[in-house]
BAFI-620431 format. One line per 3 residues: number of its first residue (from 1); their letters; for each residue x, y, z of N, C-alpha, C. Coordinates in pm, whole numbers, plus 50000, padded with zeros to 5 digits. Layout:
BEGIN
NUM) A) X,Y,Z,X,Y,Z,X,Y,Z ~ ... .
END
This chain:
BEGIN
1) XXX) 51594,50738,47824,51546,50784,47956,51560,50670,48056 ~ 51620,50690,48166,51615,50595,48246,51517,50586,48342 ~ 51475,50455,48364,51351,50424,48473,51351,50508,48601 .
4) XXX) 51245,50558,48666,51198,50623,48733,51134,50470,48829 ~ 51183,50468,48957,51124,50360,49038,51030,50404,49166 ~ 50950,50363,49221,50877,50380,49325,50876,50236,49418 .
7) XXX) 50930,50273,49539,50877,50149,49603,50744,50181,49704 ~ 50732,50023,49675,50574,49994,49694,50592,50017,49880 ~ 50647,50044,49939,50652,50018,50101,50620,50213,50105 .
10) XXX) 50649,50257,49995,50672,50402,50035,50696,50454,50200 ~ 50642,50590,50241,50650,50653,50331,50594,50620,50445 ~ 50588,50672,50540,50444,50650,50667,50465,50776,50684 .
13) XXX) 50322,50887,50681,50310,50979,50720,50155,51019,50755 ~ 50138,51118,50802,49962,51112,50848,49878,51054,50705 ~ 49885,51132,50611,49831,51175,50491,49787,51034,50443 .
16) XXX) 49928,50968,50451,49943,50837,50349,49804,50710,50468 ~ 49859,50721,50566,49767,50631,50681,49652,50679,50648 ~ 49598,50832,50673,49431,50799,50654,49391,50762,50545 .
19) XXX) 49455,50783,50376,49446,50773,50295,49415,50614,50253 ~ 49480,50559,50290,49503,50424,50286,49371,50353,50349 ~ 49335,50422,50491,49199,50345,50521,49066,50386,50468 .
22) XXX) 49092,50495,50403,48983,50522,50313,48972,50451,50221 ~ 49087,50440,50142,49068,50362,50006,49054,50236,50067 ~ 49085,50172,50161,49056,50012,50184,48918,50024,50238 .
25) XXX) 48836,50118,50291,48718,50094,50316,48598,50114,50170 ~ 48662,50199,50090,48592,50199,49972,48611,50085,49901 ~ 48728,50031,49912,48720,49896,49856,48623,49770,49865 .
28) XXX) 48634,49788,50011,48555,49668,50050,48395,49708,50045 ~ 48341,49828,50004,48228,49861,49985,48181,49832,49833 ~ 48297,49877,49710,48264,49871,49577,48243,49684,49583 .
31) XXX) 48381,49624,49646,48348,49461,49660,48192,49383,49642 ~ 48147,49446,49813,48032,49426,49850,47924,49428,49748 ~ 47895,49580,49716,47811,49579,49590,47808,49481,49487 .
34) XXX) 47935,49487,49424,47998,49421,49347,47922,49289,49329 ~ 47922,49226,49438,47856,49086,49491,47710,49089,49525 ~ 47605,49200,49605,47530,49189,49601,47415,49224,49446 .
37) XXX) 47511,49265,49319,47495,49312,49175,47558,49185,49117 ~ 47574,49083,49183,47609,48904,49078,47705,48930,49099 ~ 47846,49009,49123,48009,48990,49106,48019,48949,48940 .
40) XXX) 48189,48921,48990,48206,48924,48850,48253,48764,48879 ~ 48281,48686,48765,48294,48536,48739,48435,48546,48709 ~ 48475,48405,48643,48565,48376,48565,48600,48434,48458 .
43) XXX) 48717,48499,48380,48738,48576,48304,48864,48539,48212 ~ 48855,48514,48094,48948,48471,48029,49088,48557,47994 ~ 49167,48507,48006,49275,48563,48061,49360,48649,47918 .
46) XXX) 49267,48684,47759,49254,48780,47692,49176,48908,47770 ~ 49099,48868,47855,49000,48995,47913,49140,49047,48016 ~ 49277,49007,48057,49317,49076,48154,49408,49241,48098 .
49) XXX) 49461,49190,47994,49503,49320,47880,49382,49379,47803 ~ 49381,49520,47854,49288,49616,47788,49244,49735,47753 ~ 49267,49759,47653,49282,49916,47581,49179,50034,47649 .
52) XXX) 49181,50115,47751,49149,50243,47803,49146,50396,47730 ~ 49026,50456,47754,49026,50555,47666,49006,50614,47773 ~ 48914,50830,47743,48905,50862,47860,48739,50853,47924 .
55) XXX) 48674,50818,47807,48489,50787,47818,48490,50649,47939 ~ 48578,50543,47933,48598,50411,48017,48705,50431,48112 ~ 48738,50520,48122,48817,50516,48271,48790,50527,48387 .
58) XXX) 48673,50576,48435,48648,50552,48524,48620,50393,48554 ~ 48528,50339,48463,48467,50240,48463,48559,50125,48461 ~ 48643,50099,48360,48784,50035,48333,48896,50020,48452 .
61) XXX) 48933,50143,48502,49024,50173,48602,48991,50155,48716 ~ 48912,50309,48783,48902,50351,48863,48825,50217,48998 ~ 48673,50182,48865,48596,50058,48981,48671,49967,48990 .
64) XXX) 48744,49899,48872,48811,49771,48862,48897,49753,48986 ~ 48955,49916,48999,49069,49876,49095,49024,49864,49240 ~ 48897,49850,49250,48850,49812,49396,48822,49638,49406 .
67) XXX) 48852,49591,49316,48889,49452,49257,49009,49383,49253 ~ 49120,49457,49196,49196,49376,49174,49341,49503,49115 ~ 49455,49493,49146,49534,49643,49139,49512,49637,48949 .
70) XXX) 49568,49746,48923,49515,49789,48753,49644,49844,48743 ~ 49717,49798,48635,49894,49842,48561,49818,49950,48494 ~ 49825,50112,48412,49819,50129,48367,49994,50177,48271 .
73) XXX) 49970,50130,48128,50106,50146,48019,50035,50246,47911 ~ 50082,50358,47990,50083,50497,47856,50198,50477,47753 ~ 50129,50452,47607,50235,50411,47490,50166,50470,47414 .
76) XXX) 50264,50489,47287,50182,50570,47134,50269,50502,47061 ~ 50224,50446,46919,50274,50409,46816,50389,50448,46786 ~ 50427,50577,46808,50532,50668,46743,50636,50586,46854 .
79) XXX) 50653,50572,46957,50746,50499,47067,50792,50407,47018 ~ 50946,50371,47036,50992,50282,46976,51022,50200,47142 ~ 51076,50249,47232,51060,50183,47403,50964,50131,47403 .
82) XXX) 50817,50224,47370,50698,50150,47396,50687,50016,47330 ~ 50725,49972,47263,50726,49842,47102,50755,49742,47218 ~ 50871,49759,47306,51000,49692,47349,50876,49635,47500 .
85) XXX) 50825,49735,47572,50811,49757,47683,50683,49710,47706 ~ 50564,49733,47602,50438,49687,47663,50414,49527,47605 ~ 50462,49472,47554,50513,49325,47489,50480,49263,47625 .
88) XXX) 50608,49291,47692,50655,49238,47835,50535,49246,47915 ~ 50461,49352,47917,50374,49356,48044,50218,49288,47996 ~ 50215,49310,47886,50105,49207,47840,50150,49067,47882 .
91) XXX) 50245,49019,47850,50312,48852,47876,50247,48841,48036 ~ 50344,48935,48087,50331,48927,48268,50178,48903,48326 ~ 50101,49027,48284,49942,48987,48306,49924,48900,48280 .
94) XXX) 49967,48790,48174,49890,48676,48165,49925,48583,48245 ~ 50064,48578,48274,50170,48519,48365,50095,48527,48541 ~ 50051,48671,48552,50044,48654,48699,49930,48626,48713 .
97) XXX) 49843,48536,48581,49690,48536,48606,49559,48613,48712 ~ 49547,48706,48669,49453,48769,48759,49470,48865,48850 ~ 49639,48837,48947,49702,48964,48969,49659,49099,48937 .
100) XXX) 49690,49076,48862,49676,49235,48819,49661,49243,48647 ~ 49559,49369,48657,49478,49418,48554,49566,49534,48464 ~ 49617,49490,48332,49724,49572,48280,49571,49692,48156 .
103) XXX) 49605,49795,48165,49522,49892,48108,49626,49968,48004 ~ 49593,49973,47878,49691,50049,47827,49574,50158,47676 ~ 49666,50284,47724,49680,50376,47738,49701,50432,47585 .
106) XXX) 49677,50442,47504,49738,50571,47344,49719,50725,47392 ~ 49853,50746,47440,49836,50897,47494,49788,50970,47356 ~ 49806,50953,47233,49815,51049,47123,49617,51059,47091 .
109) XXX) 49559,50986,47165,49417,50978,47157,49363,51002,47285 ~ 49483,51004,47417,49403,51034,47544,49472,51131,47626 ~ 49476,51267,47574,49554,51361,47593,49556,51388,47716 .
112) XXX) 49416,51400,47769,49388,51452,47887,49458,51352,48035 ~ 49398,51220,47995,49460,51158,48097,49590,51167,48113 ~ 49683,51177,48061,49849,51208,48030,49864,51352,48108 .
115) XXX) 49809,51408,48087,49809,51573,48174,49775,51519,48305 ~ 49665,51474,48327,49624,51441,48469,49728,51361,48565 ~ 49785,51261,48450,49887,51203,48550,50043,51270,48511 .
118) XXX) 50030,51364,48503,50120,51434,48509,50270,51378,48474 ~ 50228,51335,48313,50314,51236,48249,50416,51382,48168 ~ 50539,51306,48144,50666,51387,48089,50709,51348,47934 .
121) XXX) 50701,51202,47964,50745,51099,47872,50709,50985,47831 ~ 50687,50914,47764,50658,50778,47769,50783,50704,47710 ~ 50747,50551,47739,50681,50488,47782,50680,50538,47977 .
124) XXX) 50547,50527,48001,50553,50565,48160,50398,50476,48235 ~ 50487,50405,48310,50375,50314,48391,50315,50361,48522 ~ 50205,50363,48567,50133,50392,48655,50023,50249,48727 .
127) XXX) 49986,50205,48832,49889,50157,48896,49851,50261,48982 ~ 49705,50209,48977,49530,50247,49055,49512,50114,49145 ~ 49526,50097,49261,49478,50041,49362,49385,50123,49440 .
130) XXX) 49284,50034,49433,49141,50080,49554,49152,50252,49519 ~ 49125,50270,49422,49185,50482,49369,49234,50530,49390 ~ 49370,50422,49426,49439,50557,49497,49587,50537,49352 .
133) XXX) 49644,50627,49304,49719,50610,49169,49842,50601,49260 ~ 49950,50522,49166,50063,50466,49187,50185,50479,49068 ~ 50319,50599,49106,50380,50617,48968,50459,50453,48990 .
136) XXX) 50465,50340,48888,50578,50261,48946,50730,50276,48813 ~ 50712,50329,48734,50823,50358,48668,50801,50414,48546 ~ 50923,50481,48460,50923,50549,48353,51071,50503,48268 .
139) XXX) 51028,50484,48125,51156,50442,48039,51107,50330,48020 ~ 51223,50281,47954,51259,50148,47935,51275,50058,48075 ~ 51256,49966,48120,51307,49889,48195,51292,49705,48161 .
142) XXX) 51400,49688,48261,51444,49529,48272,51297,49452,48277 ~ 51314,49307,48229,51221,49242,48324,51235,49203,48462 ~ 51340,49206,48514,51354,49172,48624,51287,49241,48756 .
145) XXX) 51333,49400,48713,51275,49509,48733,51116,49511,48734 ~ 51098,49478,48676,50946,49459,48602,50843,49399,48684 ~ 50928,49261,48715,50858,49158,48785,50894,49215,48937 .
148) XXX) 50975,49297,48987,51001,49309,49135,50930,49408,49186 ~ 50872,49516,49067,50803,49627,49117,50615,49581,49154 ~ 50568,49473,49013,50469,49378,49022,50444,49321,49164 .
151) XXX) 50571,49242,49173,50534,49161,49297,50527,49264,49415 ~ 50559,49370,49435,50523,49481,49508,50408,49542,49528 ~ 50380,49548,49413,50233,49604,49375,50108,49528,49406 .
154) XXX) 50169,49358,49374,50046,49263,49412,50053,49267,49583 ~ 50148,49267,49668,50162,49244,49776,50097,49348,49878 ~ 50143,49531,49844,50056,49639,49861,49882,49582,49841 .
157) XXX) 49859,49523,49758,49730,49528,49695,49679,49447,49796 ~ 49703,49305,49802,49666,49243,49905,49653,49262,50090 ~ 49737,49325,50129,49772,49341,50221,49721,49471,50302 .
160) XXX) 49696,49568,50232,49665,49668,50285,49520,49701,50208 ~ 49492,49677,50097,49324,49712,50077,49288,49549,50048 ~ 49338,49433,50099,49256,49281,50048,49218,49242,49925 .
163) XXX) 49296,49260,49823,49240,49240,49661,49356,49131,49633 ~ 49242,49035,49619,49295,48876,49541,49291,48855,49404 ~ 49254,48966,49332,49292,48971,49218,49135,48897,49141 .
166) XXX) 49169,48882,49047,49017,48797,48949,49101,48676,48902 ~ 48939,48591,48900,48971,48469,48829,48944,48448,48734 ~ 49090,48359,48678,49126,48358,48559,49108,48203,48503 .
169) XXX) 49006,48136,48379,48969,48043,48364,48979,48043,48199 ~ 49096,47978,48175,49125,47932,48054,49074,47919,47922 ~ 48898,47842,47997,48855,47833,47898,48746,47918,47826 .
172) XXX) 48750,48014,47938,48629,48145,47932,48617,48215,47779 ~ 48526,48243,47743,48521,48347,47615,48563,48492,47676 ~ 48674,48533,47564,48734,48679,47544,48571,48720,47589 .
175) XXX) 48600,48822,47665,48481,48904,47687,48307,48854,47709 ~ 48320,48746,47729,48185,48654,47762,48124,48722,47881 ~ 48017,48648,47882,47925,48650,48019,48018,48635,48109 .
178) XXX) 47971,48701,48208,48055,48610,48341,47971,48592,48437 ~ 48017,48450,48475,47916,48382,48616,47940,48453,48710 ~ 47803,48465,48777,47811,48508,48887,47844,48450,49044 .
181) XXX) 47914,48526,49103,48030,48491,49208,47948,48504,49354 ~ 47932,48412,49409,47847,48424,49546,47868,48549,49590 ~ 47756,48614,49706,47783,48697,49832,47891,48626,49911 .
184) XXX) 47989,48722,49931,48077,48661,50039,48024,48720,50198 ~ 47979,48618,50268,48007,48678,50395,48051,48782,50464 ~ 47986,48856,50516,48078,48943,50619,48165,48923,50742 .
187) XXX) 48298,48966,50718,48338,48902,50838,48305,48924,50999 ~ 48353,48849,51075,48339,48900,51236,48330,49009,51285 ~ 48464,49070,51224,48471,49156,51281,48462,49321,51163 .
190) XXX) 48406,49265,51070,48388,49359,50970,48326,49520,51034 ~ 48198,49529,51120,48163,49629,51167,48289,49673,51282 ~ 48364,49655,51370,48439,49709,51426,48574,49795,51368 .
193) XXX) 48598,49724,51289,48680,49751,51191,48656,49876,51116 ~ 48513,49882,51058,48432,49998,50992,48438,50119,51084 ~ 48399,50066,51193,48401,50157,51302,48518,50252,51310 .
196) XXX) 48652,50173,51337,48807,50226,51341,48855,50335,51264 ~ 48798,50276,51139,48812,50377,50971,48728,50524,51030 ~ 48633,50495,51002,48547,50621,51037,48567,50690,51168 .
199) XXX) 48633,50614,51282,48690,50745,51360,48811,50778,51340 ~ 48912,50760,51241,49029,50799,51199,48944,50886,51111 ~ 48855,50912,51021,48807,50975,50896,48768,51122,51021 .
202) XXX) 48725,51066,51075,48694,51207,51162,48755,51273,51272 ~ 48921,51200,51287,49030,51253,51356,49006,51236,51506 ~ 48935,51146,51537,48891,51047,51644,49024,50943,51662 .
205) XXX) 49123,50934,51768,49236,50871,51725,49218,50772,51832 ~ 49137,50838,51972,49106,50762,52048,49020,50667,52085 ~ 48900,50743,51943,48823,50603,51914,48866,50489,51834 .
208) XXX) 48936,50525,51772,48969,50464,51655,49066,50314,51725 ~ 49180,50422,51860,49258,50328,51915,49171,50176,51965 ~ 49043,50223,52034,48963,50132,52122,48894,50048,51987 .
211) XXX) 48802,50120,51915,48765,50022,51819,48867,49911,51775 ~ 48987,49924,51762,49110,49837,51723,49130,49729,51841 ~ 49145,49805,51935,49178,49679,52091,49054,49627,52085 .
214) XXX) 48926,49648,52033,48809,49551,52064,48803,49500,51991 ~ 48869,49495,51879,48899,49373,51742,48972,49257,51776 ~ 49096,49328,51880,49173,49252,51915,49153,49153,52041 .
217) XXX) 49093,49201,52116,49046,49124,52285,48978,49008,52168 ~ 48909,49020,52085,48846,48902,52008,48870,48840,51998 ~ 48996,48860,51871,49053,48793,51786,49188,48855,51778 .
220) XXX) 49311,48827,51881,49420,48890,51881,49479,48882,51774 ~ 49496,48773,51644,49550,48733,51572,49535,48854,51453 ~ 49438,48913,51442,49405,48993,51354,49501,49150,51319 .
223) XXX) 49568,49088,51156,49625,49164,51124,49590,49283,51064 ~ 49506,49311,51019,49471,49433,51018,49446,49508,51132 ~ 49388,49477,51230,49350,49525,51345,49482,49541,51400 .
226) XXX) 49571,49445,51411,49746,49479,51459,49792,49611,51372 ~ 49826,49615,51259,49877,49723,51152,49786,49841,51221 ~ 49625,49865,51208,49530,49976,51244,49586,50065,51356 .
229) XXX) 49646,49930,51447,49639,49980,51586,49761,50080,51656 ~ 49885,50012,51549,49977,50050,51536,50019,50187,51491 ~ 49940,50191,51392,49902,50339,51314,49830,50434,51397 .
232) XXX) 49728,50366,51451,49621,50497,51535,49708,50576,51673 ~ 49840,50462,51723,49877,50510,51873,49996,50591,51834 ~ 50030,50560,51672,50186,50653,51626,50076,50793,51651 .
235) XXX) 49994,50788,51558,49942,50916,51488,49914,50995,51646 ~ 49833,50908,51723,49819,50973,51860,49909,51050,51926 ~ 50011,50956,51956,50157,51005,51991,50177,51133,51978 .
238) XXX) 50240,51141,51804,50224,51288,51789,50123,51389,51794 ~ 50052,51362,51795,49913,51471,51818,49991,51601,51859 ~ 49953,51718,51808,49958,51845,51918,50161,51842,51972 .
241) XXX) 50226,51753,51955,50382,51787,51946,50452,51925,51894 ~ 50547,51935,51975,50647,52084,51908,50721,51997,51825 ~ 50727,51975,51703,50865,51868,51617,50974,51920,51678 .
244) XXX) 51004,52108,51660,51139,52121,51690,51212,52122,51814 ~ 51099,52126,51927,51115,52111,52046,51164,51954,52106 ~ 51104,51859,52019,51089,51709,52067,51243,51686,51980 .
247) XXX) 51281,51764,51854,51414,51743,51769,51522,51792,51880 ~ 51511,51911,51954,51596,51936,52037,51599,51892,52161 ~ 51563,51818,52195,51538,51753,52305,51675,51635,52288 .
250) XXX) 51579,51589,52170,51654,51461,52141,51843,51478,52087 ~ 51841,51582,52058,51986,51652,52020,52075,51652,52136 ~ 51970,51710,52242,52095,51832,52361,52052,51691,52476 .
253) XXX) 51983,51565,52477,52017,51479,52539,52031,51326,52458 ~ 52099,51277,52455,52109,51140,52346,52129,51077,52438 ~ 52114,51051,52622,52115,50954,52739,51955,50944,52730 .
256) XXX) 51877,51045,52682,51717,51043,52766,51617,50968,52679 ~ 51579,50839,52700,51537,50716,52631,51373,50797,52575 ~ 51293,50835,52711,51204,50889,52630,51195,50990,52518 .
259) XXX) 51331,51122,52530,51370,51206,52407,51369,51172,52290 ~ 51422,51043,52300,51503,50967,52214,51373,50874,52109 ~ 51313,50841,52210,51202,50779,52132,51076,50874,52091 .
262) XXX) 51037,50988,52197,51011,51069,52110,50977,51139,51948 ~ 51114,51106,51921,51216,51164,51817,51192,51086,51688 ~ 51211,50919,51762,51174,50831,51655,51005,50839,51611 .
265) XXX) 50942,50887,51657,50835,50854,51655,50788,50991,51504 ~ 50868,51125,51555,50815,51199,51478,50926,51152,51318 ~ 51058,51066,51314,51068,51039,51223,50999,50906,51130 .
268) XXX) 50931,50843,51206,50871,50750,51129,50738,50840,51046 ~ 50671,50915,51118,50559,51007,51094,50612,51055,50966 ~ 50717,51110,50939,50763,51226,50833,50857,51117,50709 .
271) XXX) 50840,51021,50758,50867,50872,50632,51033,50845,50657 ~ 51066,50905,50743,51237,50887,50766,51253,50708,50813 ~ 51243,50645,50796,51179,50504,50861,51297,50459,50914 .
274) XXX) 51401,50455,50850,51587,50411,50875,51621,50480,50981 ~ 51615,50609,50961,51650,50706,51053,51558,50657,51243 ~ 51432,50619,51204,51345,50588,51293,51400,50464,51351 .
277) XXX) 51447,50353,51339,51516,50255,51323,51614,50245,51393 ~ 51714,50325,51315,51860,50380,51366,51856,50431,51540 ~ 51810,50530,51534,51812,50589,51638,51752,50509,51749 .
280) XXX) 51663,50439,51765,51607,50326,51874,51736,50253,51896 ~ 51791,50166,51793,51867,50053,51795,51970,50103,51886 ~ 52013,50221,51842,52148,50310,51910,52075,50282,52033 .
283) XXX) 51997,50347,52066,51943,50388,52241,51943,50252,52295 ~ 51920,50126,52218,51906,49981,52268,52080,49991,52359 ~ 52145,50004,52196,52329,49945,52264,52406,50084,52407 .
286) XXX) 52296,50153,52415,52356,50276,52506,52278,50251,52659 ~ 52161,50168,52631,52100,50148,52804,52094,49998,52853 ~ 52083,49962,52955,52059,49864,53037,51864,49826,53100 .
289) XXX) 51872,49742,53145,51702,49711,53198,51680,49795,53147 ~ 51536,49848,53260,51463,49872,53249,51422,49996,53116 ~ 51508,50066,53129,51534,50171,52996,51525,50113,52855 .
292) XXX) 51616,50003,52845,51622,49914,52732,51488,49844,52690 ~ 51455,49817,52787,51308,49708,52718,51238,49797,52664 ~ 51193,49923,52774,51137,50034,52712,51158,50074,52541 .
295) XXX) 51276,50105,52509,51313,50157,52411,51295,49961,52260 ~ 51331,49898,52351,51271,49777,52239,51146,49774,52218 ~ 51055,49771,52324,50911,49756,52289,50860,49887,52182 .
298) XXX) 50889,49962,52218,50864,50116,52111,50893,50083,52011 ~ 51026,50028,51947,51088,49941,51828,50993,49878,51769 ~ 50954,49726,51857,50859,49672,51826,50693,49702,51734 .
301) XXX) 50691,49831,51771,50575,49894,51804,50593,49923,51705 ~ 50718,50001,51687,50722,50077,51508,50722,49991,51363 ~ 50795,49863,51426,50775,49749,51315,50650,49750,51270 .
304) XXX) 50544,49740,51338,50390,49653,51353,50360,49795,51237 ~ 50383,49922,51261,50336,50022,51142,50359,50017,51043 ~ 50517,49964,50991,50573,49973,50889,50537,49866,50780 .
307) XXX) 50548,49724,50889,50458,49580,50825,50617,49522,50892 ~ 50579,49372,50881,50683,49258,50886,50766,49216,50817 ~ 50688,49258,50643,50771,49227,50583,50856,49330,50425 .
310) XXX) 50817,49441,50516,50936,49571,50459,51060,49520,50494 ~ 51138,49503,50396,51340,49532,50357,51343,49577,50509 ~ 51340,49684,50501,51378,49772,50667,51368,49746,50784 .
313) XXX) 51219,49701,50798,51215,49639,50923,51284,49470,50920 ~ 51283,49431,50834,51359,49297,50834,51528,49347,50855 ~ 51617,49414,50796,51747,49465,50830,51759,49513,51008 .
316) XXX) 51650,49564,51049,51636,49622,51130,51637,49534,51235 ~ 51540,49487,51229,51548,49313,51333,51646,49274,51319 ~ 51719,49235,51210,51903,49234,51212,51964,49271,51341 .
319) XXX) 51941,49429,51316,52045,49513,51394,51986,49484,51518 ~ 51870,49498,51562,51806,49528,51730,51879,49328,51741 ~ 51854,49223,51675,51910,49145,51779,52073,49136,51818 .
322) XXX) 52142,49175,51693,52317,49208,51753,52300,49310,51851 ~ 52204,49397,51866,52267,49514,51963,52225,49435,52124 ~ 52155,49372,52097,52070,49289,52220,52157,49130,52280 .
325) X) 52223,49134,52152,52278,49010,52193,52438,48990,52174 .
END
């Protein structure tokens, strides 16, 4: 069977955006607790590989992953891939110290979870970040592979729900006590931020926009509040749009910069991101002034949703400075 891949940048679409600030606000709530209940300590880096049934999954998985992202490796004895495949990812957990939390799986004892994740075959890998599940491949695969989908996974993890993973201390006992880990501070701007979430949760786009610019008049630097903000004025944008009206628009005029951007806007929404891309860059090499800046700054704008450091928007910055220069 050949690997089944997911990249970690996936789509941008409504679903995936609110989704995402939910699970990063539940995150930072299980955290919190987490810490005001002692946290968790230092953890010996046998505790990062660990056998999941379906009585500990919630507990195993589901909380952990408001901690730190969680590999889960569905394998059964009878697998001869599996022999080959979960070797490797045990090594890696120990390798990426703390990264990430590898959970593995005996489908032939955990039937149910295998149905739930709507497994075909094994060997088949899955991550749980902040609860939200993640297919990242199926089969056999490379290490190379291995390590590129990881470093994806740690980078998602960090970046969009804040999980630094657990610490990993050498000399810790397999499964010991663990010291307890200060209250961390709340940040500055932690309640505004809260704020943002919860008027996106309640389809508030315009609160949500302002809660974000008052993060920012603060503390402009603030990347989450940049990414939030970015997200709340796409989603706005389209609000209440005809797609096929704003599609034909953009068809029966390819001179009309606002059509045009329009257009991009409902393809970034629907995960077309290249396509979203494409079509700006074109409108860059087809206008002059004032039209042009227009149609760059919108560009700009769409980067800040996607992130800085997606493949795409990096190719993309490519193209917008040859077309510009």
């Amino acid at each position: 069977m050949q690997p089944r891949n997911m990249s970690m940048s996936g789509v941008v679409d409504l679903a995936a955006v609110k989704a995402a600030q939910e699970a990063k606000a539940k995150a930072e709530q299980a955290r919190a607790q987490s810490a005001r209940e002692g946290g968790a300590g230092a953890i010996s880096p046998a505790d990062l590989v660990i056998d999941v049934d379906e009585a500990g999954f919630e507990r195993d998985v589901l909380q952990r992953s408001a901690e730190v992202p969680v590999v889960i490796d569905f394998w059964a004895e009878w697998c001869e891939p599996c022999k080959q495949l979960s070797p490797v990812l045990e090594r890696l957990a120990v390798e990426y110290n703390g990264r990430f939390l590898l959970a593995k799986v005996d489908v032939d004892a955990n039937q149910m979870l295998m149905q739930q994740f709507g497994i075909q075959g094994i060997p088949a890998v899955f991550a749980v970040v902040a609860g939200q599940a993640l297919p990242l491949f199926q089969g056999a695969a490379g290490e190379a592979q291995i390590r590129q989908t990881l470093d994806q996974l740690v980078q998602v993890g960090e970046q969009r729900f804040g999980l630094t993973g657990l610490t990993v201390d050498p000399e810790a006992e397999p499964g010991g006590a663990q010291a307890a880990a200060p209250e961390q501070p709340a940040g500055p701007h932690d309640g505004l931020l809260e704020a943002a979430v919860q008027a996106l949760d309640s389809g508030d786009l315009s609160g949500a926009v302002q809660a974000y610019k008052n993060v920012l008049n603060e503390d402009p630097g603030n990347e989450e509040a940049k990414l939030g903000l970015a997200q709340a004025e796409l989603l706005q944008r389209v609000q209440g749009v005809d797609p096929q009206q704003v599609r034909r628009d953009a068809a029966d005029k390819p001179a009309d910069v606002q059509a045009q951007i329009a257009a991009a806007d409902l393809d970034l929404v629907g995960g077309h991101v290249e396509d979203a891309f494409g079509r700006l860059i074109e409108t860059v090499q087809r206008t002059v002034g004032d039209d042009r800046d227009t149609v760059r700054m919108r560009l700009l704008e769409l980067f800040e949703v996607v992130g800085p450091d997606d493949p795409r928007v990096i190719a993309a910055r490519r193209a917008l400075a040859r077309a510009l220069f």
